[in-house]
N, C-alpha and C positions, 0 to 999 in steps of 0.2 A: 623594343620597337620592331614590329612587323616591316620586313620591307615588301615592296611588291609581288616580288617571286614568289616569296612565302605565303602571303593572304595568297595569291593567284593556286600554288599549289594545296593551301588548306582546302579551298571551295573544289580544286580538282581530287580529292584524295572522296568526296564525300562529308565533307563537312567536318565537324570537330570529332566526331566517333566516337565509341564507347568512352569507361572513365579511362583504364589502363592505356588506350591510346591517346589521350587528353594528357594523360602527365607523361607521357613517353615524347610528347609534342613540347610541353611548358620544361623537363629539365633540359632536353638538349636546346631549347631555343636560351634559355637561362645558362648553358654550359659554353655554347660554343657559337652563340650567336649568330646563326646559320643566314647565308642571302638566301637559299632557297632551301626546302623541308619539305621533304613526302615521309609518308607514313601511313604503310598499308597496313590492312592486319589482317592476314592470310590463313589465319584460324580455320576456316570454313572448305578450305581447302585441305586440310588436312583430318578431315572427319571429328574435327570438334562441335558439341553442341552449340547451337544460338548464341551467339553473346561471349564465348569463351575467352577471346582475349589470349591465347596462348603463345601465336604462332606471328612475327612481326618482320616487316620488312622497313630499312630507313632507309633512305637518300638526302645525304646532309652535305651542301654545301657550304663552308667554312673558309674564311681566311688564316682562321687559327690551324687549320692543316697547311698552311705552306712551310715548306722545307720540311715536313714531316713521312718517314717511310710508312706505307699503307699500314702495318704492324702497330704502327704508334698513333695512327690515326683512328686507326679499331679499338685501341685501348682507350681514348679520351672518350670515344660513344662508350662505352663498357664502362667506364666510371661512371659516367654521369648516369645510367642505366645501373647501377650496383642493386640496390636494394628492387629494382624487379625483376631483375636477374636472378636474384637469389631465391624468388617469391612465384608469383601468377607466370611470367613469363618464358617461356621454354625454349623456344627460338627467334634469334636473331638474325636475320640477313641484313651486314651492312654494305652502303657502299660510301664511300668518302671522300669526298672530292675539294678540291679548290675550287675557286671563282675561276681561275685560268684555265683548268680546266673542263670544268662546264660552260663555259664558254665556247671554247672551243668544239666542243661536244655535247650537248644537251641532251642528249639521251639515256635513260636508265638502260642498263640490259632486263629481259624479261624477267620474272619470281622462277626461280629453280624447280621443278617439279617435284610432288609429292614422293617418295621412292616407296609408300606404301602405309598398311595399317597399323596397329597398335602392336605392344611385344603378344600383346594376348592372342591377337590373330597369327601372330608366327607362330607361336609356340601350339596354336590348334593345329594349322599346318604341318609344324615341322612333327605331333604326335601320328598324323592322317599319315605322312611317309613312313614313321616306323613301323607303323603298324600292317603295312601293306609290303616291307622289306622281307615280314619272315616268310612269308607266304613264297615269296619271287626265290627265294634262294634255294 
């Protein structure tokens, strides 16, 4: 059962969203029974094509994290997440909260920023430096 915060935060996230953020929504609402559930998917921001699906952000409030150190709370989203984890998925920013404390605090902090492009664009880079070292020396 959807509670308020959650319908409230599905229609704010943009709707149901692709399939991979559709069951990244249905296992943790099924895992951990979340009163509130965002779920971005940050794909687009990190130079994936249309639709990618790679790159994911949650915000999952749970009663089942209380008494639980952040560590072990990362791990329940990570199991329940196992099998796209291992698959389409590539990143995950969690954050994990209780009802007490989102309550108390209702705000997400902002998505981390991009720190850059693929390895393939480093490694164009990091050939453009060598090749401009023998010169310099």
């Amino acid at each position: 059962m959807r509670g308020p915060l959650l319908a409230a935060a599905a229609g704010a996230m943009g709707g149901a969203g692709g399939p991979l953020a559709r069951t990244i929504r249905a296992k943790l609402t099924a895992a951990l029974q979340p009163t509130h559930l965002e779920v971005r998917d940050d794909s687009p921001r990190h130079g994936g094509p249309p639709g990618a699906e790679t790159h994911f952000g949650v915000l999952v409030v749970s009663g089942r994290f209380a008494g639980l150190p952040l560590l072990q709370r990362h791990r329940l989203v990570h199991e329940a997440l196992r099998a796209e984890l291992a698959g389409p998925l590539h990143a995950l920013q969690v954050i994990a909260r209780t009802p007490q404390q989102w309550q108390s605090d209702p705000r997400a902090p902002p998505a981390p920023p991009c720190l850059g492009g693929s390895k393939r664009e480093r490694r164009r880079g990091d050939r453009e430096e060598q090749e401009e070292a023998p010169g310099q020396q």
